[in-house]
N, CA, C and O atoms as CSV, one atom per row, in Angstrom:
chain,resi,resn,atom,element,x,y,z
A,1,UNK,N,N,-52.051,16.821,29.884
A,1,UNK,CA,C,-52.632,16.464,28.613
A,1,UNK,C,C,-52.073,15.113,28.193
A,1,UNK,O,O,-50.955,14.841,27.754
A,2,UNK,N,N,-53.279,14.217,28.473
A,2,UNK,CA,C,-52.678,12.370,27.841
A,2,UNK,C,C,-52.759,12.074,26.857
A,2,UNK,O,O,-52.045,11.254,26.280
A,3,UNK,N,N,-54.076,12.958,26.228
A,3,UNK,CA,C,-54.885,12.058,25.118
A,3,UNK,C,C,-54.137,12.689,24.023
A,3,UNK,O,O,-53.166,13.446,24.021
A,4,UNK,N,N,-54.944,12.104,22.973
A,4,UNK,CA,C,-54.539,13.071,21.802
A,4,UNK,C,C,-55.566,14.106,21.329
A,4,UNK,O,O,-55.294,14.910,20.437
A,5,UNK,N,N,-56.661,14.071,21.899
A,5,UNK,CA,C,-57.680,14.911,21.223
A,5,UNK,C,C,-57.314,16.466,21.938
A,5,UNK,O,O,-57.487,17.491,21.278
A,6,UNK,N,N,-56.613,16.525,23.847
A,6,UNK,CA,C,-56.242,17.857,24.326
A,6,UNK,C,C,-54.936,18.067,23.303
A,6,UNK,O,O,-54.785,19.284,23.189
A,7,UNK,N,N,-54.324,17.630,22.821
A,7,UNK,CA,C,-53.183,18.081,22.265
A,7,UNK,C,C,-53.739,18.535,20.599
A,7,UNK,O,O,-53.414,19.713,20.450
A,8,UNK,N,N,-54.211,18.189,19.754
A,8,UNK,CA,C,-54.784,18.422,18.554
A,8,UNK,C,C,-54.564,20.168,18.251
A,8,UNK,O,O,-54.184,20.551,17.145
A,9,UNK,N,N,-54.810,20.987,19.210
A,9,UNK,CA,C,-54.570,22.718,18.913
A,9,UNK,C,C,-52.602,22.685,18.392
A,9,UNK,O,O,-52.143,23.355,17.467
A,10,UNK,N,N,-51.946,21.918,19.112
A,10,UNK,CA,C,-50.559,21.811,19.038
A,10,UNK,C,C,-50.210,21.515,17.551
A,10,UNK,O,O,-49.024,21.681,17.267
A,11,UNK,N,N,-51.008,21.120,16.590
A,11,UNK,CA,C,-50.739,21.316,15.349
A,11,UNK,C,C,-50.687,22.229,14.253
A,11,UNK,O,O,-50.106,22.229,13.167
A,12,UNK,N,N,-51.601,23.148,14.955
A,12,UNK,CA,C,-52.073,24.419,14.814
A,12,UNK,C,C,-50.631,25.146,14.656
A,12,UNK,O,O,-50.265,25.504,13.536
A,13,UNK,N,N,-49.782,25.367,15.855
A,13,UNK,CA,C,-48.567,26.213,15.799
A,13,UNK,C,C,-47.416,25.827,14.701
A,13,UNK,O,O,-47.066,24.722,14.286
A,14,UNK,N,N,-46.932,27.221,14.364
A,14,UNK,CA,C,-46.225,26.784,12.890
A,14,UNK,C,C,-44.633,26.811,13.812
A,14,UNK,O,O,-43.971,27.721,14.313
A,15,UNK,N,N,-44.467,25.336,13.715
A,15,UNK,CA,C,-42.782,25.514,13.926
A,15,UNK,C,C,-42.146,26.039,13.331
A,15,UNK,O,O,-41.008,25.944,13.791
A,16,UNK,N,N,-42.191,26.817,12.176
A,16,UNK,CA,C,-41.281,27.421,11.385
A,16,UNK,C,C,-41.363,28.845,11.258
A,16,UNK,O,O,-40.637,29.352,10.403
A,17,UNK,N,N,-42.251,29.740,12.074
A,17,UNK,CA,C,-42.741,30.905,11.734
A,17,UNK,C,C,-41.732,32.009,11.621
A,17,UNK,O,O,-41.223,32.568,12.593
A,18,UNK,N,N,-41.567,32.187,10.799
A,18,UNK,CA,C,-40.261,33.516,10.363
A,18,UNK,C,C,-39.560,33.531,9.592
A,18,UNK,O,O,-39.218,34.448,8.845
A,19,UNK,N,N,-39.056,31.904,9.706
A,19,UNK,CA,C,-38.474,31.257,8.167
A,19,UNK,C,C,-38.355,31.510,7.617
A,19,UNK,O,O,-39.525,31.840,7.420
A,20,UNK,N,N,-37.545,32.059,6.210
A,20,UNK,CA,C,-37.965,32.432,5.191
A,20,UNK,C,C,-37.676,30.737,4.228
A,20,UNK,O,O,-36.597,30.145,4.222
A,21,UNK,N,N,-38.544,30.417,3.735
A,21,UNK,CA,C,-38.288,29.050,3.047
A,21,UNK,C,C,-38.656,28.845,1.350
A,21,UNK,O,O,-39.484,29.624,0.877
A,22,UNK,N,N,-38.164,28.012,0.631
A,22,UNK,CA,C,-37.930,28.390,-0.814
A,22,UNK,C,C,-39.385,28.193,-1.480
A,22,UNK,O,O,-40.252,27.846,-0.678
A,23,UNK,N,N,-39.796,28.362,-2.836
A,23,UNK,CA,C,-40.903,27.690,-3.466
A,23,UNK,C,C,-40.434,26.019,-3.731
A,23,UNK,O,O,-39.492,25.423,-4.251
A,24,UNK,N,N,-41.676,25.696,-3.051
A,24,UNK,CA,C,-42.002,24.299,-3.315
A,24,UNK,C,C,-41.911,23.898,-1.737
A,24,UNK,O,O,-42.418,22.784,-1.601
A,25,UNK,N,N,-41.584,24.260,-0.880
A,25,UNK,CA,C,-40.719,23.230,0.529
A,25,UNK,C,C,-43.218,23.825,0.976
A,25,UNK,O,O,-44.043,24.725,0.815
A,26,UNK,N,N,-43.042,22.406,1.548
A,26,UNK,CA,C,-44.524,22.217,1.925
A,26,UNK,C,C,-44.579,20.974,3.218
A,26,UNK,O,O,-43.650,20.309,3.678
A,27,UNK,N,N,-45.847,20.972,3.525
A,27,UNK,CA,C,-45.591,19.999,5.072
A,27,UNK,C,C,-46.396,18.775,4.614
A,27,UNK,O,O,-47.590,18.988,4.399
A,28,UNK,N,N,-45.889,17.393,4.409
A,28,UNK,CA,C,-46.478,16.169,3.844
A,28,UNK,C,C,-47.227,15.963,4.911
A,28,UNK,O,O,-48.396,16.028,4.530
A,29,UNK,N,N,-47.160,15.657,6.533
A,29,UNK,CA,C,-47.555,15.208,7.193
A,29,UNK,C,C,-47.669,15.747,8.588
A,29,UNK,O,O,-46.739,16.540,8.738
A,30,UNK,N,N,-48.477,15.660,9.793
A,30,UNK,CA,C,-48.779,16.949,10.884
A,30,UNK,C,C,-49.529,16.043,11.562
A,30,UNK,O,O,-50.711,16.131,11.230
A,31,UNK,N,N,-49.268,15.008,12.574
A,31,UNK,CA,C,-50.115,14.944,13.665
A,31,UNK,C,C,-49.766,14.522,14.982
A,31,UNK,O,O,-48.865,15.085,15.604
A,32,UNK,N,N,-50.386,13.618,15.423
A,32,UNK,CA,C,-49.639,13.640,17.034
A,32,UNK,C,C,-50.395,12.010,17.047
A,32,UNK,O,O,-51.509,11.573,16.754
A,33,UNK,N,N,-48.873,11.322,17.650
A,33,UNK,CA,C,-48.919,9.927,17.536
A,33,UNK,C,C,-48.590,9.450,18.652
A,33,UNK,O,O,-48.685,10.318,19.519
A,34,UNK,N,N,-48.046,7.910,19.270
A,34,UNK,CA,C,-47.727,7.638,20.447
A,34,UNK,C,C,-46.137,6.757,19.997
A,34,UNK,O,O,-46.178,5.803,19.220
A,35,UNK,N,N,-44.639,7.307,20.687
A,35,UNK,CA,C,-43.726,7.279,20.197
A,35,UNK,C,C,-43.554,5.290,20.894
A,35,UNK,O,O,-43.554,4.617,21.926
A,36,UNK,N,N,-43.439,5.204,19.441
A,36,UNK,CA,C,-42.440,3.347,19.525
A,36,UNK,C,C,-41.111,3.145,19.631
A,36,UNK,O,O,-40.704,2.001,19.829
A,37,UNK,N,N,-40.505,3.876,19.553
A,37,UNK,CA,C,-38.881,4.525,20.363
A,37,UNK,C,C,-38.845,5.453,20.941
A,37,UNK,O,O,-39.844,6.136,21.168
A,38,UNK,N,N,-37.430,5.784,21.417
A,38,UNK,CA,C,-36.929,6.888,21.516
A,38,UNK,C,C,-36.567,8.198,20.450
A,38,UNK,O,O,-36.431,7.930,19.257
A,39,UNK,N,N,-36.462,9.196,20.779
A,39,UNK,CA,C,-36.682,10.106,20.104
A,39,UNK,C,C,-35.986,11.496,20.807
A,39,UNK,O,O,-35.769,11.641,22.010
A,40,UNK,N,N,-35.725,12.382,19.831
A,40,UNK,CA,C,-34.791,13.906,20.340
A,40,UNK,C,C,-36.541,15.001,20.052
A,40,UNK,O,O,-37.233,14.792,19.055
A,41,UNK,N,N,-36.838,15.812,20.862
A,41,UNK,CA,C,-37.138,16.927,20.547
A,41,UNK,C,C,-36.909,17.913,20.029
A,41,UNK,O,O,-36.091,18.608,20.631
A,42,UNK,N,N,-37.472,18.491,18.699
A,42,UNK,CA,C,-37.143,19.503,17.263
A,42,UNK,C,C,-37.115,20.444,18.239
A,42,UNK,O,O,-36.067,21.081,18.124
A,43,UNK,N,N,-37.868,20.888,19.276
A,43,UNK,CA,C,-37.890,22.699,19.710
A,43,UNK,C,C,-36.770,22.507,20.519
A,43,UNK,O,O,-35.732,23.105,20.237
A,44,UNK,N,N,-36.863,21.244,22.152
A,44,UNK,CA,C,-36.422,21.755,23.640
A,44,UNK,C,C,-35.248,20.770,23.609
A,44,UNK,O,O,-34.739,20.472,24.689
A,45,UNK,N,N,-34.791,20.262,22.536
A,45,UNK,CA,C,-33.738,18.770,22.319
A,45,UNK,C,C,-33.932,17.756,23.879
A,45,UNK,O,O,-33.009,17.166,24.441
A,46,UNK,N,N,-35.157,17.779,24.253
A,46,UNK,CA,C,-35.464,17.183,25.375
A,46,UNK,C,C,-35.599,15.226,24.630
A,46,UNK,O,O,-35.621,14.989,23.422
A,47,UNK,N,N,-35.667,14.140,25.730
A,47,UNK,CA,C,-36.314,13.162,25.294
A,47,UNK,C,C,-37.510,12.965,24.716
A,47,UNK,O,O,-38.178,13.997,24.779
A,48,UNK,N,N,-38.244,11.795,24.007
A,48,UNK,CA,C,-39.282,11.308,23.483
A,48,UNK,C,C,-39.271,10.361,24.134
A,48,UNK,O,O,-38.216,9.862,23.741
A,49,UNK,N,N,-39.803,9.431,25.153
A,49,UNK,CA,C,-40.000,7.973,24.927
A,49,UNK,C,C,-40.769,7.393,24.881
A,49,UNK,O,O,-41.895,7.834,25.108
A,50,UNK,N,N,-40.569,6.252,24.598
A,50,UNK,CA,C,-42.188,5.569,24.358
A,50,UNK,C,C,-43.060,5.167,25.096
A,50,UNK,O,O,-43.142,4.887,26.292
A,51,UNK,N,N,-43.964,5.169,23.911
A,51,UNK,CA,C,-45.501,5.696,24.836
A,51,UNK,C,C,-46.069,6.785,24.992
A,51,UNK,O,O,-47.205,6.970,25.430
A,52,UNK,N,N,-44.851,8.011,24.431
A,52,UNK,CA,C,-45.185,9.378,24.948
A,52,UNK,C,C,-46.391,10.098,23.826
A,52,UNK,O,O,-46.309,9.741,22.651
A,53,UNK,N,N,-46.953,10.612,24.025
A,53,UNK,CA,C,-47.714,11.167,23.048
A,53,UNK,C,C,-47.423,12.588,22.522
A,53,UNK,O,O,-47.870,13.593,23.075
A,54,UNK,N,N,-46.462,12.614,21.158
A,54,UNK,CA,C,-46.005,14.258,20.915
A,54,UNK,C,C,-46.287,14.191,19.208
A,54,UNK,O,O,-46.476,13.206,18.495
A,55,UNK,N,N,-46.246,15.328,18.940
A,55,UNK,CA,C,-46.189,15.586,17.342
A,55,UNK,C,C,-45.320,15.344,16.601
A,55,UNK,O,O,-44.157,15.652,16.858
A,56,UNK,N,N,-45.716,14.676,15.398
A,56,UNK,CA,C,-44.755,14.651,14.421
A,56,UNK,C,C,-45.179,14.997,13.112
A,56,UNK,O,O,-46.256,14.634,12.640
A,57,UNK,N,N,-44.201,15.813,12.424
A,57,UNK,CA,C,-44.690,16.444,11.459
A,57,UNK,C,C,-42.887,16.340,10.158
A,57,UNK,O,O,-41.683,16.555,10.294
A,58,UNK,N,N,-44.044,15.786,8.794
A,58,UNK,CA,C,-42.722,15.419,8.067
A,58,UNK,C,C,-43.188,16.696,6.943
A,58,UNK,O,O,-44.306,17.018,6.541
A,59,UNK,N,N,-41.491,17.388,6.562
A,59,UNK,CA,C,-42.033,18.352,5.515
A,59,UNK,C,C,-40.939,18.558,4.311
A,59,UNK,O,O,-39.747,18.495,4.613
A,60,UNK,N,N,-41.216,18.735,3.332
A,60,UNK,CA,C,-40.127,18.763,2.290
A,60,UNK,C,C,-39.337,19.839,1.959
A,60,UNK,O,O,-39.754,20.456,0.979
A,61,UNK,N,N,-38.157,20.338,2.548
A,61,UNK,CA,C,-37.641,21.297,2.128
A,61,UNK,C,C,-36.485,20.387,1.387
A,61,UNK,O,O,-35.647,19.765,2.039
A,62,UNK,N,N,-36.544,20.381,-0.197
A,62,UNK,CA,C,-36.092,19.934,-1.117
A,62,UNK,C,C,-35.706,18.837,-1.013
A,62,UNK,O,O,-35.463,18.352,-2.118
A,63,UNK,N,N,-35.436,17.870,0.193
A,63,UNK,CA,C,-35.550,16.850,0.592
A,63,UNK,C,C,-36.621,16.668,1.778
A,63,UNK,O,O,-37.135,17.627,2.355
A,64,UNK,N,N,-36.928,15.156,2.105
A,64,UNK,CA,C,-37.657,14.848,3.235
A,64,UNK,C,C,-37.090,15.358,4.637
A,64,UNK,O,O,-35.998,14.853,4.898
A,65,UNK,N,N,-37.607,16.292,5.657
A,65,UNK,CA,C,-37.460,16.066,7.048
A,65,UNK,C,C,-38.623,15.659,8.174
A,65,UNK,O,O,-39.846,15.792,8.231
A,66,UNK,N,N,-37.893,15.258,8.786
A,66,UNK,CA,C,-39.178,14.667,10.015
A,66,UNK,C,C,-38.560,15.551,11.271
A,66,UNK,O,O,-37.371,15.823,11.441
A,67,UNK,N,N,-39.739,15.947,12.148
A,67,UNK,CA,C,-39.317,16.712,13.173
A,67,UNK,C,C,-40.360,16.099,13.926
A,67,UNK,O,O,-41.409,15.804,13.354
A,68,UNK,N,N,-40.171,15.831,15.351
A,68,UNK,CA,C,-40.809,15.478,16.562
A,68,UNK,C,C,-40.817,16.894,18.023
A,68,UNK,O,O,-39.995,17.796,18.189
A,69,UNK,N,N,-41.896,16.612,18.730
A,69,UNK,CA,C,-42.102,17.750,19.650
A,69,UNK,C,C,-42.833,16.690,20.303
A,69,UNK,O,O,-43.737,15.923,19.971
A,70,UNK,N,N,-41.947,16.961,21.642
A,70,UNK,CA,C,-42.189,16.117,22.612
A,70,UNK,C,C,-43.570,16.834,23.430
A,70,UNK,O,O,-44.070,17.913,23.112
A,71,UNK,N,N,-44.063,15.888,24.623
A,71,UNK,CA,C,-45.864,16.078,24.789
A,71,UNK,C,C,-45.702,17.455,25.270
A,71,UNK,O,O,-46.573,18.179,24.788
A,72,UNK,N,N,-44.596,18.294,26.338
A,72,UNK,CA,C,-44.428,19.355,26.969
A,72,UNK,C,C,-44.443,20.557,25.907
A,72,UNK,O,O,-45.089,21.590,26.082
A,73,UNK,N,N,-43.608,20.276,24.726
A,73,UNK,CA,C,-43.440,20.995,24.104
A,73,UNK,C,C,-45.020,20.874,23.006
A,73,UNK,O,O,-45.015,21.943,22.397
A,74,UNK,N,N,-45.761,20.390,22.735
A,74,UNK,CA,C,-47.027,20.516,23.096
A,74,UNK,C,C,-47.963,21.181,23.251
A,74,UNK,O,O,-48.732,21.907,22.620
A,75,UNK,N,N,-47.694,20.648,24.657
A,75,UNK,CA,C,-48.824,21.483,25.644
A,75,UNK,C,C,-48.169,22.681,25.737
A,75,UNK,O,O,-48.890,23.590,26.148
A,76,UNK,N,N,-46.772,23.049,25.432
A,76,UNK,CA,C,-46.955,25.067,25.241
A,76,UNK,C,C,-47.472,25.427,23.366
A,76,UNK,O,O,-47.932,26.416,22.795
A,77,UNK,N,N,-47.278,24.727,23.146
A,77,UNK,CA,C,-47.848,24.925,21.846
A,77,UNK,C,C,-49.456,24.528,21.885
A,77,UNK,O,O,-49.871,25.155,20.911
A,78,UNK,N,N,-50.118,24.131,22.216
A,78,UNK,CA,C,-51.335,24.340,22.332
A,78,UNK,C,C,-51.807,25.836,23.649
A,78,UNK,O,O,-52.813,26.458,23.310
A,79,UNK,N,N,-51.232,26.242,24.777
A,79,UNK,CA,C,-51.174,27.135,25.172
A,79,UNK,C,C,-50.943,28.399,24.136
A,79,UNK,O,O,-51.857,29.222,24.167
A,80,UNK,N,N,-49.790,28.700,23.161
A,80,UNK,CA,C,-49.788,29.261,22.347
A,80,UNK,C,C,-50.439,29.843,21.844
A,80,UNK,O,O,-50.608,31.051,22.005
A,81,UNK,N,N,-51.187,28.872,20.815
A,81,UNK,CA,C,-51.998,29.089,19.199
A,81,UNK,C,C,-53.403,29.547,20.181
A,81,UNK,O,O,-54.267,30.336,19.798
A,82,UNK,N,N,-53.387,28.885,21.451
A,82,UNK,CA,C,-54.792,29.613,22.153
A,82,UNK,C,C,-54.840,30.748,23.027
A,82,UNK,O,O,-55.805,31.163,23.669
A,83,UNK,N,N,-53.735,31.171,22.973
A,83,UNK,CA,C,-53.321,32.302,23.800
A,83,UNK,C,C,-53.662,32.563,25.077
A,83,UNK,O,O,-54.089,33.623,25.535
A,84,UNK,N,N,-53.410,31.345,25.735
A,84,UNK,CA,C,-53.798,30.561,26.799
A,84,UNK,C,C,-52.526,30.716,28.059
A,84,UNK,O,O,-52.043,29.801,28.726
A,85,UNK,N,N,-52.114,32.553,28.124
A,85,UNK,CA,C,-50.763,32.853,28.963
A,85,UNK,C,C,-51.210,34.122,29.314
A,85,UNK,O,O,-52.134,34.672,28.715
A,86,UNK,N,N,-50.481,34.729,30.451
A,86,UNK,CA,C,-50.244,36.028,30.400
A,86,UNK,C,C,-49.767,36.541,30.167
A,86,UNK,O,O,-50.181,37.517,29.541
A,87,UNK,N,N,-47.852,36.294,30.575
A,87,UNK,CA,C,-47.042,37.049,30.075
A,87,UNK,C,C,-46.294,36.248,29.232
A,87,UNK,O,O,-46.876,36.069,28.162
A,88,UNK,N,N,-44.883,35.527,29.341
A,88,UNK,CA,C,-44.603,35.080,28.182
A,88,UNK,C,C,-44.981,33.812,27.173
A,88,UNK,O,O,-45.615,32.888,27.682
A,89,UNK,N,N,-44.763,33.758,26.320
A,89,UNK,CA,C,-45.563,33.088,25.395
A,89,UNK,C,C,-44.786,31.776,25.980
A,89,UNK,O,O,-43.572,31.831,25.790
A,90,UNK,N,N,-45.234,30.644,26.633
A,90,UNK,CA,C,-43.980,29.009,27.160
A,90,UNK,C,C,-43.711,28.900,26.023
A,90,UNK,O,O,-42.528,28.629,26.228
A,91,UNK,N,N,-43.785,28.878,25.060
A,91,UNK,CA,C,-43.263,28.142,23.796
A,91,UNK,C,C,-41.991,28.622,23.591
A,91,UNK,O,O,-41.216,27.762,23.173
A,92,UNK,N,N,-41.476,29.838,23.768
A,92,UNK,CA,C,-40.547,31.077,23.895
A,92,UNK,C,C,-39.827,30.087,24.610
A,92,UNK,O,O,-39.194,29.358,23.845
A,93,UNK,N,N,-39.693,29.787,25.893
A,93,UNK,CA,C,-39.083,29.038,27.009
A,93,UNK,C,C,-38.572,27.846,26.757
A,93,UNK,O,O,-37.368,27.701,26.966
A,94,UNK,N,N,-39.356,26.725,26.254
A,94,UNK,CA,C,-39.194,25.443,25.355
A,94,UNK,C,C,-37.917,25.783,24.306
A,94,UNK,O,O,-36.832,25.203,24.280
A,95,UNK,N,N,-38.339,26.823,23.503
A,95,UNK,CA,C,-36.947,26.936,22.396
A,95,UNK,C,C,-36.243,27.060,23.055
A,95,UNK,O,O,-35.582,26.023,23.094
A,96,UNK,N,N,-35.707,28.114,24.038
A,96,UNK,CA,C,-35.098,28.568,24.654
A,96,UNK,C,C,-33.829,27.322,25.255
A,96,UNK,O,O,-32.610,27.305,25.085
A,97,UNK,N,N,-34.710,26.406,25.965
A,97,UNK,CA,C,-34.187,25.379,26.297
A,97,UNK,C,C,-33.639,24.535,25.315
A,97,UNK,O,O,-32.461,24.331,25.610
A,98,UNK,N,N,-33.893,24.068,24.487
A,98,UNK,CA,C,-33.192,23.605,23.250
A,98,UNK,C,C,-32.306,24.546,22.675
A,98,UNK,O,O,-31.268,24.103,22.183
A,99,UNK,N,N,-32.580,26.075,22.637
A,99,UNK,CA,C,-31.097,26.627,21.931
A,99,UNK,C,C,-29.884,26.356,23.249
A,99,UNK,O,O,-28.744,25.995,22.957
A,100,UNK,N,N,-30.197,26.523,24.303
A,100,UNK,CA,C,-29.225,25.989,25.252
A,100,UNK,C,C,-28.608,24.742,25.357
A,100,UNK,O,O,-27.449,24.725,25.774
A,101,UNK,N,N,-29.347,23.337,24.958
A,101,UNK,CA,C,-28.498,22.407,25.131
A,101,UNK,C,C,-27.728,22.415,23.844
A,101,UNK,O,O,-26.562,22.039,23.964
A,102,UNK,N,N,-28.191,22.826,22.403
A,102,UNK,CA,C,-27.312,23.016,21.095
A,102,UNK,C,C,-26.200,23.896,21.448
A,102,UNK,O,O,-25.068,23.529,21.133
A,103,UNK,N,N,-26.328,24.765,21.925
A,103,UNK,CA,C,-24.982,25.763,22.232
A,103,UNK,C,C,-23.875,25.001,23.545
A,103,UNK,O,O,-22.749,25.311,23.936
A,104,UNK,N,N,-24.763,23.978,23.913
A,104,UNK,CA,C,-24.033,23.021,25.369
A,104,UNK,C,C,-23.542,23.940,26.541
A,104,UNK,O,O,-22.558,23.815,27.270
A,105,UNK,N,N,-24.513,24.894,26.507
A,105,UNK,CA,C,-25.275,25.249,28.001
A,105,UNK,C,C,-25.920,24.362,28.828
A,105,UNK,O,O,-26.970,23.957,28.329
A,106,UNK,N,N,-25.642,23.863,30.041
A,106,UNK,CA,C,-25.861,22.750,30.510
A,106,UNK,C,C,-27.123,23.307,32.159
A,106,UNK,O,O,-26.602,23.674,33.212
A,107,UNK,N,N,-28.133,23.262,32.053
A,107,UNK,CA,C,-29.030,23.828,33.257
A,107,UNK,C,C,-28.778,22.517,34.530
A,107,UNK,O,O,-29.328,22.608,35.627
């Protein structure tokens, strides 16, 4: 997936689903751009670089945050929201990989 129009379902998936989050915290901004730096991945703490085409989505929990999802992380998020798997959900896998390099589990 290069473009941005196969990736567009990837906005669809709620990075936050379970959350419990306060009144007022809301999402200013949600789309998928082409990165002019470098950049960390919000789900898989994988790279961004430029040129890459991933989501970015800015949202206010009582202050401004910006979170990026690199193109892989993505394309399981458009797999996802379309239920486009058999058995486990990749998106599952993607976190997975990011709770591992935060804990500095090293694959």
């Amino acid at each position: 997936m290069t473009d941005k129009k196969s990736l567009q379902d990837a906005l669809y998936f709620d990075l936050f689903d379970g959350d419990f989050g306060e009144p007022g915290d809301s999402e200013l901004s949600n789309k998928i751009v082409k990165g002019r730096q470098n950049y960390r991945c919000f789900v898989c703490e994988g790279p961004i670089t430029p040129g890459e085409l991933h989501r970015y989505s800015v949202w206010k929990f009582g202050e401004i945050n910006t979170f990026r999802s690199c193109n892989e992380c993505c394309k399981a998020m458009v797999k996802s929201v379309n239920c486009d798997y058999e058995d486990e959900d990749p998106i599952d896998h993607r976190y997975s990989l990011g709770e591992e390099k935060r804990n500095g589990v090293h694959l």
